[in-house]
N, C-alpha and C positions, 0 to 999 in steps of 0.2 A: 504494500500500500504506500502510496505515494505522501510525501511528509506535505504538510501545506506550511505555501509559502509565507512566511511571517514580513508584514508590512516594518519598514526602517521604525525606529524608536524615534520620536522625538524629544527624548527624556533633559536632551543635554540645549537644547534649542532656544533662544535668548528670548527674553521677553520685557516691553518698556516700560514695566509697572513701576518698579523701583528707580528705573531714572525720572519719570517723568510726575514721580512723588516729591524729589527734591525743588521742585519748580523751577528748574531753572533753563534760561532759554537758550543759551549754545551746550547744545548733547553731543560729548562725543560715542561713537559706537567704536570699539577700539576692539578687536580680538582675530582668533585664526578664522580662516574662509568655513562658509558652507554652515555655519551655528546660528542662521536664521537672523542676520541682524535687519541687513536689506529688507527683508522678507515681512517680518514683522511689524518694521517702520510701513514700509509702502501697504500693509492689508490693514494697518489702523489711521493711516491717512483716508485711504479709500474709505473705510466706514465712519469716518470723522464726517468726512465729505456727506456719504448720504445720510445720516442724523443732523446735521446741523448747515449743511451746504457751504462749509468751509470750505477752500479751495485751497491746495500748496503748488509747489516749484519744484521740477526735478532737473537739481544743476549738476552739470558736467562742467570740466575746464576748458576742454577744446570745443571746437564747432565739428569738428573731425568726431565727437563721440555723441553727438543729436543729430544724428540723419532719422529721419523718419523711422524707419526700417528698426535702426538700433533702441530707439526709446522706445519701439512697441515690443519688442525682443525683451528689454527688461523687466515689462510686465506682464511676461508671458505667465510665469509663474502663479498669477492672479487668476488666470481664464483657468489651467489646472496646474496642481503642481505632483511631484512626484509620489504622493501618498493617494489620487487620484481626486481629492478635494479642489473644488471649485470656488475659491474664495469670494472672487465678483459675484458670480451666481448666486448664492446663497447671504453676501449681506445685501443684496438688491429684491432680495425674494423670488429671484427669478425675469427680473424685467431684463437683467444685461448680464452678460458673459466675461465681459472685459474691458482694459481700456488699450487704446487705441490711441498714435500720435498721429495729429494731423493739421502742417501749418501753424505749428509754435504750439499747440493744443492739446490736451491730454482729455480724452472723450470716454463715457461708456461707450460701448455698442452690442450690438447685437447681428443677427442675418434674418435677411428678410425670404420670402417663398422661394428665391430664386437664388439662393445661397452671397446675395450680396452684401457687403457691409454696409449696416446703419447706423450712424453716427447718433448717441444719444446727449446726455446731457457731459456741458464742458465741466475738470473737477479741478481741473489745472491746466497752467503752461511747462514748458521746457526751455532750455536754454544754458548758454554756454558761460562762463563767469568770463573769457576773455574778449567776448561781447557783450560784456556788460551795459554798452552804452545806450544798446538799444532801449534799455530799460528804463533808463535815466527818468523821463517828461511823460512816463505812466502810471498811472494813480492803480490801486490792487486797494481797492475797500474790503472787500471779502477772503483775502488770503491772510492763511496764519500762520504757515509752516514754506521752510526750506529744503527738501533733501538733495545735500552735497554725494554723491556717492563719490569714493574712491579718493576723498581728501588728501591721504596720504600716496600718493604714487609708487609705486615700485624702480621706476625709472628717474623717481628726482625732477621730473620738466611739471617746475613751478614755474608759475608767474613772476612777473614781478611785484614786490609788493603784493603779494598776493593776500595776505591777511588781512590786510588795510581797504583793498578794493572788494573783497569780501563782505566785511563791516558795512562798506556803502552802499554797498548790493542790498543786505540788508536793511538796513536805516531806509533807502528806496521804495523796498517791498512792504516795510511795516511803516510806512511815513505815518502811518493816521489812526493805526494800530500798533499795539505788543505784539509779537511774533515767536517762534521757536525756528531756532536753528538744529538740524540735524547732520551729523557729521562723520560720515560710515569711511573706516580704512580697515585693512587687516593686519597692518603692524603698527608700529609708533619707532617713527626712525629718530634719532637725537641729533640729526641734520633738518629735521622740517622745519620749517619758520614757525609752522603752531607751535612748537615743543616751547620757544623760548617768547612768543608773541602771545599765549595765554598764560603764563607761566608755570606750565608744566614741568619744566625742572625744576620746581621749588617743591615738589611732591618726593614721597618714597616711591621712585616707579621700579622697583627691585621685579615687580610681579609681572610688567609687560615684557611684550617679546622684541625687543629693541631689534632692528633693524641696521647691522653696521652699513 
């Protein structure tokens, strides 16, 4: 008799209760790949968004990592993910599958009779922090939240001044509101400019996984 096949654990998988208890509004997500940080951040935006119609921001550095194609690849995970749960599906009740980028936009959708995509309601934008200026001379009443993925690079190619035009990004996006920043890497290198630009060297960081 065949053994049945046991579904992954998600026993070890991260979750923003306890960050997002401290109140505070730059979060960093700091740990190894694949422990649900992305994952968690983006399925409690999404149902932020349909309870209260909050809207956030899913920032990349380059314009090379927001093509269309890539931002909706990121939230594949949402339509199903590997446990075969449908995250969209199920906090929408069923009205939408996914989201979907399209033209700076971050949309539900769905398929219509003929297997086409339907765009439904916008929950956010996308966009690049080294185009930030596109952003400059636009008002965001309704947005509360930030996500940075991939803050920390593997490769080093920061900006310049990158913390600083960050902050402005910010101060832009929340002009008329408070906001949260959310800030996802998988290492903590002690070359980043955050390390010494929040002052994370002033901490015991014996327990991250430094980055030489």
């Amino acid at each position: 008799m065949a053994k049945e096949e046991k579904k992954p654990s998600k026993t070890n998988f991260h979750s923003n209760k306890r960050i997002l208890e401290t109140g505070a509004t730059w979060l960093f997500l700091i740990g190894m790949r694949s422990n649900g940080k992305s994952y968690s951040v983006k399925r409690d935006l999404i149902e932020q968004y349909w309870k209260t119609k909050q809207k956030f921001i899913y920032l990349r550095r380059y314009d090379e990592d927001i093509k269309e194609n890539f931002v909706t690849s990121y939230f594949d995970d949402m339509t199903i993910n590997k446990y075969g749960e449908r995250e969209v599906y199920k906090i929408t009740g069923g009205k939408y599958i996914g989201v979907y980028a399209y033209h700076g936009g971050l949309y539900f959708y769905n398929f219509d009779d003929n297997d086409k995509i339907v765009r439904g309601e916008q929950i956010g934008r996308y966009g690049s922090l080294s185009n930030d200026v596109r952003f400059k001379s636009q008002v965001f009443t309704d947005y509360t939240d930030i996500l940075y993925e991939e803050v920390i690079p593997n490769d080093a190619r920061y900006l310049s001044e990158e913390c600083e035009r960050l902050e402005h990004f910010a101060s832009t996006i929340f002009r008329l509101s408070p906001g949260r920043i959310w800030l996802i890497g998988n290492t903590l290198s002690r070359v980043s400019p955050y390390v010494t630009y929040f002052g994370l060297d002033k901490f015991n960081l014996m327990n991250f996984n430094f980055n030489q």
